[in-house]
N, C-alpha and C positions, 0 to 999 in steps of 0.2 A: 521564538527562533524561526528563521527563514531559510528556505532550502530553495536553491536557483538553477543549481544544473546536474544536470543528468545523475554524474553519481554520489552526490547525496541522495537523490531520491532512490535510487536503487538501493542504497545503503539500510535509507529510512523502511522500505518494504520489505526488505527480508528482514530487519529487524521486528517488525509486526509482525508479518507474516511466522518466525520462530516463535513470539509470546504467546499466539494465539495457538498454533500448533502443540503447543505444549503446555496450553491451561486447557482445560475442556470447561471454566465457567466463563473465558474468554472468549471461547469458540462461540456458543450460546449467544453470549453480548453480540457478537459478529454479526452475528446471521440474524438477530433482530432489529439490531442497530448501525450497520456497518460501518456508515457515516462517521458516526458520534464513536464510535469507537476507535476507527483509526484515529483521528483528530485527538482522542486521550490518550493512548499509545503511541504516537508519533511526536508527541507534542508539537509541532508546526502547522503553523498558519500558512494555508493557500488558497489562491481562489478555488471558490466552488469547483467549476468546471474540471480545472488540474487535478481536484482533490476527489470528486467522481471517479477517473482517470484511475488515481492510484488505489480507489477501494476495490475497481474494477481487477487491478493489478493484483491484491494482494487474495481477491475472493478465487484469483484462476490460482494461483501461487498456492493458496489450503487448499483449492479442492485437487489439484492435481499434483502438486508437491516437486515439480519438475518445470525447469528450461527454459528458454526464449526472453528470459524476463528485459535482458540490455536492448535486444532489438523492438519489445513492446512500450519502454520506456524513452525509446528515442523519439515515438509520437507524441510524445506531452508536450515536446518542444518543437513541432513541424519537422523533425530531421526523418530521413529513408536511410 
């Protein structure tokens, strides 16, 4: 599966971001793997870069549980 604009991806990281949230052997995988872990929870394929991006996204999203996420997300794709 492929995800190309903006809110699918938004979609796909709150969706990770609740699994993880709410497994604590998920949480664990996260924080040692976080890469490899989105990419198995997300199932979608993106390049690397994007997909740094959105692990970045979902690591502020568990630690802080709040906000901003539309307007962090519109950098994946050059938008202000």
């Amino acid at each position: 599966m492929e995800i190309n604009d903006l809110k699918d991806i938004k979609e796909k990281v709150e969706e990770v971001v609740e699994k993880i949230k709410n497994d604590d052997n998920l949480l664990e995988q996260f924080k040692k793997e976080p890469i490899k872990t989105v990419e198995e929870l997300a199932g979608v394929d993106l390049p690397d870069d994007k997909l740094e991006k959105v692990v970045e996204l979902v690591k502020q999203r568990v630690d802080a549980g709040k906000g901003g996420l539309g307007e962090k997300l519109k950098g994946l794709f050059g938008k202000k």
